[in-house]
N, CA, C and O atoms as a printed pandas DataFrame, in Angstrom:
     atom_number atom_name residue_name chain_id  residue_number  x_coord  y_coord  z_coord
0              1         N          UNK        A               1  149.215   81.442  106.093
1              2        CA          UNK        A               1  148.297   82.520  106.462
2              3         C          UNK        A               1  146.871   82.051  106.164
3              4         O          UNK        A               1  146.445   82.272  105.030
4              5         N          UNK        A               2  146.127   81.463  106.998
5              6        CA          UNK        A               2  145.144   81.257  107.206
6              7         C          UNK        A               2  143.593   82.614  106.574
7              8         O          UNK        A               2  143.528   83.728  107.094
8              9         N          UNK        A               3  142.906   82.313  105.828
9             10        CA          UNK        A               3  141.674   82.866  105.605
10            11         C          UNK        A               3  140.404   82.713  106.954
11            12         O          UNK        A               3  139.697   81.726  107.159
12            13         N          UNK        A               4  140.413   83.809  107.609
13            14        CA          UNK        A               4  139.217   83.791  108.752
14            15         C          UNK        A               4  138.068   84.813  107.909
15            16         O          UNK        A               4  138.046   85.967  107.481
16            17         N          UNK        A               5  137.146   83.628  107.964
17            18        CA          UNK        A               5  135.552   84.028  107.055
18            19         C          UNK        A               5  135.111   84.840  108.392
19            20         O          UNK        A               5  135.240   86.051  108.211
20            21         N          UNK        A               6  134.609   84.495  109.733
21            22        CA          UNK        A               6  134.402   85.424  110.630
22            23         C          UNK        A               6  135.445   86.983  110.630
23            24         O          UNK        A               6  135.264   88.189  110.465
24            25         N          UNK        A               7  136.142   86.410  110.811
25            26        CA          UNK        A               7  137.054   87.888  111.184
26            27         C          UNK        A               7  136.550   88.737  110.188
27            28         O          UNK        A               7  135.970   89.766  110.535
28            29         N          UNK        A               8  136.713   88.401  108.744
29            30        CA          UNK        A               8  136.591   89.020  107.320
30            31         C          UNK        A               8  134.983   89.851  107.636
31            32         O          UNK        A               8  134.759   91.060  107.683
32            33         N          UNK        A               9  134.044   88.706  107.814
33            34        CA          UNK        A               9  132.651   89.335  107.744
34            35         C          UNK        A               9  132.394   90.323  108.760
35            36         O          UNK        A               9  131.460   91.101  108.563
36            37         N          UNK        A              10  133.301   90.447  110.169
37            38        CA          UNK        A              10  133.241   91.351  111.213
38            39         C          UNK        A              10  133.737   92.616  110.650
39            40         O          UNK        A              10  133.183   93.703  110.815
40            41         N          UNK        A              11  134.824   92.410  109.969
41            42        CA          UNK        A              11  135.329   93.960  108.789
42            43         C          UNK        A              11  134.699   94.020  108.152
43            44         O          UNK        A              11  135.147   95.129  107.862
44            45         N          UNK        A              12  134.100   93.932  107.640
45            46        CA          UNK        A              12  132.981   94.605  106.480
46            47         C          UNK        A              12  132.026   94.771  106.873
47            48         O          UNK        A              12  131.345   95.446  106.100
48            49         N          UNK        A              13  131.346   94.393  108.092
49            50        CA          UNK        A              13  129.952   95.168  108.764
50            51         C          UNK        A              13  130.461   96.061  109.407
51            52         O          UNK        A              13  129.595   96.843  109.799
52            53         N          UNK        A              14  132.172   96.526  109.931
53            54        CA          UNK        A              14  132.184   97.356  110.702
54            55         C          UNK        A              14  132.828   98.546  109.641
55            56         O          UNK        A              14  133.028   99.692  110.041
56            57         N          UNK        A              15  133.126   98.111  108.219
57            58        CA          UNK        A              15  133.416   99.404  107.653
58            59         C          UNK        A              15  132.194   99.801  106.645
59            60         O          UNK        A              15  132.132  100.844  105.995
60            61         N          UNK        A              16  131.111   98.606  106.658
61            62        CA          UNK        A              16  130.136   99.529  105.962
62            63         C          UNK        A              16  129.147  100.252  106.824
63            64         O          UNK        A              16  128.103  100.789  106.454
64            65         N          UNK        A              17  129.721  100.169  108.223
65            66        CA          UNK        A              17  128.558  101.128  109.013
66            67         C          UNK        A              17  129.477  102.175  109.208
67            68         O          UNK        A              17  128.919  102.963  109.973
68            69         N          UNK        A              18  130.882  102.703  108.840
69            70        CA          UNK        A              18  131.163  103.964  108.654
70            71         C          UNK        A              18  131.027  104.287  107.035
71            72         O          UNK        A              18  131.618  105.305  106.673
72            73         N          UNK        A              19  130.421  103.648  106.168
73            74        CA          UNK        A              19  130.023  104.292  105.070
74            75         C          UNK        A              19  128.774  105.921  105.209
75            76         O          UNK        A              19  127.736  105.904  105.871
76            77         N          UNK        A              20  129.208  106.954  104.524
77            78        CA          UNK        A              20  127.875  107.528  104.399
78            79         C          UNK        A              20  127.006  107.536  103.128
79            80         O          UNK        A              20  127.375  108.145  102.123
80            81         N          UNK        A              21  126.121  107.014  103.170
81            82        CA          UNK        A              21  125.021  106.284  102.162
82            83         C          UNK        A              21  124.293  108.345  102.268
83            84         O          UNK        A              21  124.166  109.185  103.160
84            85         N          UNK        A              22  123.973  108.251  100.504
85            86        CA          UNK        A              22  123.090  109.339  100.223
86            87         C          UNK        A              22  121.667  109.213  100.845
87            88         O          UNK        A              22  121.061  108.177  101.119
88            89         N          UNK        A              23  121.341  110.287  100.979
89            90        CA          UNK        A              23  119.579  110.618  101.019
90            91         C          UNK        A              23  119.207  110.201   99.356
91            92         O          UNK        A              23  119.772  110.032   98.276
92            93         N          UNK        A              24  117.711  110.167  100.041
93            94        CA          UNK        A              24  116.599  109.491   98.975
94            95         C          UNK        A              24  116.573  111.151   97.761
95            96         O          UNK        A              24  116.209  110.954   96.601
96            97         N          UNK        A              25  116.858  112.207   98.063
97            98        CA          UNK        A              25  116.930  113.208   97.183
98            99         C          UNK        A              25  118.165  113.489   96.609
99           100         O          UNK        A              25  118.100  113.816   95.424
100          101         N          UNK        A              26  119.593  113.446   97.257
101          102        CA          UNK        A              26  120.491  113.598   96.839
102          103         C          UNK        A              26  120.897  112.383   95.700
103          104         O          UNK        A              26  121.855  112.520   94.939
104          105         N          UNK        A              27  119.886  110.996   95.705
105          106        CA          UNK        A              27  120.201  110.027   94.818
106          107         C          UNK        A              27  119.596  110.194   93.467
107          108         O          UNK        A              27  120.094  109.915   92.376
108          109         N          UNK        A              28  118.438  110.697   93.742
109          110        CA          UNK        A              28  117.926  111.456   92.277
110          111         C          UNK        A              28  118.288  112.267   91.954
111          112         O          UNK        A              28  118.393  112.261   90.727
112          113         N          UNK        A              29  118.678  113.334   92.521
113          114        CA          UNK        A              29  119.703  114.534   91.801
114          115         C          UNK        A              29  121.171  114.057   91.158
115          116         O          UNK        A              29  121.549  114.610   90.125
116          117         N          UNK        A              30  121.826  113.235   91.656
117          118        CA          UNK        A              30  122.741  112.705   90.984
118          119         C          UNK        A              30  122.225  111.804   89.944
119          120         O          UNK        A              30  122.740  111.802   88.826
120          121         N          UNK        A              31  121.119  110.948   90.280
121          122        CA          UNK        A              31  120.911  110.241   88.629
122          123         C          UNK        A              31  120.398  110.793   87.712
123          124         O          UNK        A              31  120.219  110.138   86.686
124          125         N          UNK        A              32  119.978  112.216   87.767
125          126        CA          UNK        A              32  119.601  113.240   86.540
126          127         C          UNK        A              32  120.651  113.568   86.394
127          128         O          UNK        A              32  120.866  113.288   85.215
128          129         N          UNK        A              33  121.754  114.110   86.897
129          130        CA          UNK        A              33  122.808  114.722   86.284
130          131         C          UNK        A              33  123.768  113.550   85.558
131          132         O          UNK        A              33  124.518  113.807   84.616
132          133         N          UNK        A              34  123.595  112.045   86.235
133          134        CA          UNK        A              34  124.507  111.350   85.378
134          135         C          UNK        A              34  123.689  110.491   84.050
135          136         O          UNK        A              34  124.198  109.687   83.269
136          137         N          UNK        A              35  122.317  110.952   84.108
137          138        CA          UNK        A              35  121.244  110.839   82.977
138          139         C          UNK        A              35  121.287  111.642   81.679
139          140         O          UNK        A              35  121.125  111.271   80.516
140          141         N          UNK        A              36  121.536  112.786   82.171
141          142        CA          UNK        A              36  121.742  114.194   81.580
142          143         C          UNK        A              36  123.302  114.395   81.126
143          144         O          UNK        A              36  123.515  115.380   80.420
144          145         N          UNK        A              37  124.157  113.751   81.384
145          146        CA          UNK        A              37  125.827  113.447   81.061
146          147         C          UNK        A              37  125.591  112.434   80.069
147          148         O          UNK        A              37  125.819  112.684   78.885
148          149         N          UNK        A              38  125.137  111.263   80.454
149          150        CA          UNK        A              38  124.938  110.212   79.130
150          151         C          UNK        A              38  124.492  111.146   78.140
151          152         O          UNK        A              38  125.257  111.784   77.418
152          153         N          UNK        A              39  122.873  111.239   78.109
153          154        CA          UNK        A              39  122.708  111.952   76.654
154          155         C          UNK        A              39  123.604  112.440   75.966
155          156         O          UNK        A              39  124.145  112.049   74.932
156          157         N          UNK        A              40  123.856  114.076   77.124
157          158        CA          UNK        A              40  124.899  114.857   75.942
158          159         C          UNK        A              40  126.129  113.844   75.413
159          160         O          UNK        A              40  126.115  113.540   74.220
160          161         N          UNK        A              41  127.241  113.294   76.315
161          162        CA          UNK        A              41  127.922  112.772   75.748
162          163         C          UNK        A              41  127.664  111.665   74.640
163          164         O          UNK        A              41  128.580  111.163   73.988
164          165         N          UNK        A              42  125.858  111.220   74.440
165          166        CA          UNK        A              42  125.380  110.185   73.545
166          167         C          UNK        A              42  125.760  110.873   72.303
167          168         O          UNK        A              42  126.649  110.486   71.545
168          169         N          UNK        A              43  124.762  112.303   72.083
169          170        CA          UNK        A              43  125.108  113.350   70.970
170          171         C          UNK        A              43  126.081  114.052   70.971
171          172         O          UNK        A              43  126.055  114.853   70.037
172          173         N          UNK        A              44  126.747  114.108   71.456
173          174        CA          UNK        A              44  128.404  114.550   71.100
174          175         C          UNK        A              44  128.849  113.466   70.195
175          176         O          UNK        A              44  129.366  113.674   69.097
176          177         N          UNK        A              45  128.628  112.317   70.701
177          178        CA          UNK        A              45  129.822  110.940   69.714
178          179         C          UNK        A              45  128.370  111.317   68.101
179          180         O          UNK        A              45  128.754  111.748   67.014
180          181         N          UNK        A              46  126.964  111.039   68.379
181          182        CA          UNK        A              46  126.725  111.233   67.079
182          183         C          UNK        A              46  126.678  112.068   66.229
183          184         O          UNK        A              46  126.408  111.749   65.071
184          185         N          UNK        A              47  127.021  113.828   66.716
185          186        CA          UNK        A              47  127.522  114.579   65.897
186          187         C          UNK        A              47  128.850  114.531   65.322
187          188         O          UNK        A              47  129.126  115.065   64.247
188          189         N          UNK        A              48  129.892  113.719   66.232
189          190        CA          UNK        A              48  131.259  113.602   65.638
190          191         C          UNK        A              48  131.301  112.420   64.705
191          192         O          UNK        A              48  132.223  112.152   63.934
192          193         N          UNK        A              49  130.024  111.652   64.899
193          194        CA          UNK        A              49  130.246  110.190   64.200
194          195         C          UNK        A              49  129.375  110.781   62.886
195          196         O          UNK        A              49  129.706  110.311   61.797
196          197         N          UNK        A              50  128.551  111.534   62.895
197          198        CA          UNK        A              50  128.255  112.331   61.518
198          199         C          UNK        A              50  129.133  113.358   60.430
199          200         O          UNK        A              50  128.946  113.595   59.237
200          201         N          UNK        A              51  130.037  113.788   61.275
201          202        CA          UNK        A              51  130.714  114.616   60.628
202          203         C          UNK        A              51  131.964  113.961   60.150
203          204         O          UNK        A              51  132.294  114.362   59.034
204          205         N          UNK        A              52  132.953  112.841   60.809
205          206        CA          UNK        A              52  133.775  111.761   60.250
206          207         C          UNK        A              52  132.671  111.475   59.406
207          208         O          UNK        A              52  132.267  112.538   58.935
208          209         N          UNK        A              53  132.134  110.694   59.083
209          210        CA          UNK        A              53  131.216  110.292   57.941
210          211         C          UNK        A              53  131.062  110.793   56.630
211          212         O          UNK        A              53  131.213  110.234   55.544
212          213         N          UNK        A              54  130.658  112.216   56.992
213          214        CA          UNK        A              54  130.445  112.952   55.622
214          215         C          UNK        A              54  131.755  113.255   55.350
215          216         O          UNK        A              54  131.975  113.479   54.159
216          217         N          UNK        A              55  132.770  113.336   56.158
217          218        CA          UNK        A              55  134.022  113.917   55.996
218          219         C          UNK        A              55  134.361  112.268   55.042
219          220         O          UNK        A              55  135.313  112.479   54.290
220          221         N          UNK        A              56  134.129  111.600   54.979
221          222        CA          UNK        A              56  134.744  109.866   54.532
222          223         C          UNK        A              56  134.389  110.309   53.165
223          224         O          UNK        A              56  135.202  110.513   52.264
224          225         N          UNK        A              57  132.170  110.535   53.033
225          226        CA          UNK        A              57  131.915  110.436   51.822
226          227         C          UNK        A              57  133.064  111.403   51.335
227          228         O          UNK        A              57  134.070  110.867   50.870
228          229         N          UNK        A              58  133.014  112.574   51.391
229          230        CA          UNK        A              58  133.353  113.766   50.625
230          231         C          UNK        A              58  134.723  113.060   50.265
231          232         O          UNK        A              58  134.835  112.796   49.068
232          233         N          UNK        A              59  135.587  112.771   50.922
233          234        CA          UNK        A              59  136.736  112.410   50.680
234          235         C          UNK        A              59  137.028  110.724   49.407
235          236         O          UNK        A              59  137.793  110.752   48.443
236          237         N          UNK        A              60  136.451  109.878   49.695
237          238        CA          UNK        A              60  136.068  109.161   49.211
238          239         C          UNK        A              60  135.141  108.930   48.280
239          240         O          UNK        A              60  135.407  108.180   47.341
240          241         N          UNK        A              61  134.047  109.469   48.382
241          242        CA          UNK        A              61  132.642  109.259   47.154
242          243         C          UNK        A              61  132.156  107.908   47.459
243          244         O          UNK        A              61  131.637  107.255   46.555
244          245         N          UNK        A              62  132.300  107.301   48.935
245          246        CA          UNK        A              62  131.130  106.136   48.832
246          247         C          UNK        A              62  130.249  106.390   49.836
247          248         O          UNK        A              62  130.132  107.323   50.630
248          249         N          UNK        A              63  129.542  105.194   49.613
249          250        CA          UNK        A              63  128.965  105.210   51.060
250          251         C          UNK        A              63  127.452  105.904   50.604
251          252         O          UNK        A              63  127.350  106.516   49.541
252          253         N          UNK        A              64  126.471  105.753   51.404
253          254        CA          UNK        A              64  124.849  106.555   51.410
254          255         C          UNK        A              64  124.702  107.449   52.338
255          256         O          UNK        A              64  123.639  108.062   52.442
């Protein structure tokens, strides 16, 4: 079974012109919301990574 580099490159210009590519607004509205997902999920892990913590000291007595 032979590899055809033409054939190959003729499929992929003909399935990325049935791609639908976002608008220039719908791409910033999605990168605030997946901007705005990082954060919170940033402070979610460091409120849980604070509270395991103190939960260690208390349990343990080390640590600063």
């Amino acid at each position: 079974m032979a590899f055809n580099v033409l054939k190959f490159a003729r499929e992929v210009r003909t399935e990325a012109s049935r791609v639908t590519w976002p608008k220039g607004k719908e791409t910033v509205q999605l990168t605030g919301i997946v901007l705005a997902m990082v954060v919170a999920t940033s402070l979610f892990f460091l409120a849980v990574d604070g509270i395991i913590g103190a939960a260690m000291r208390a349990l343990f007595g080390a640590g600063g």
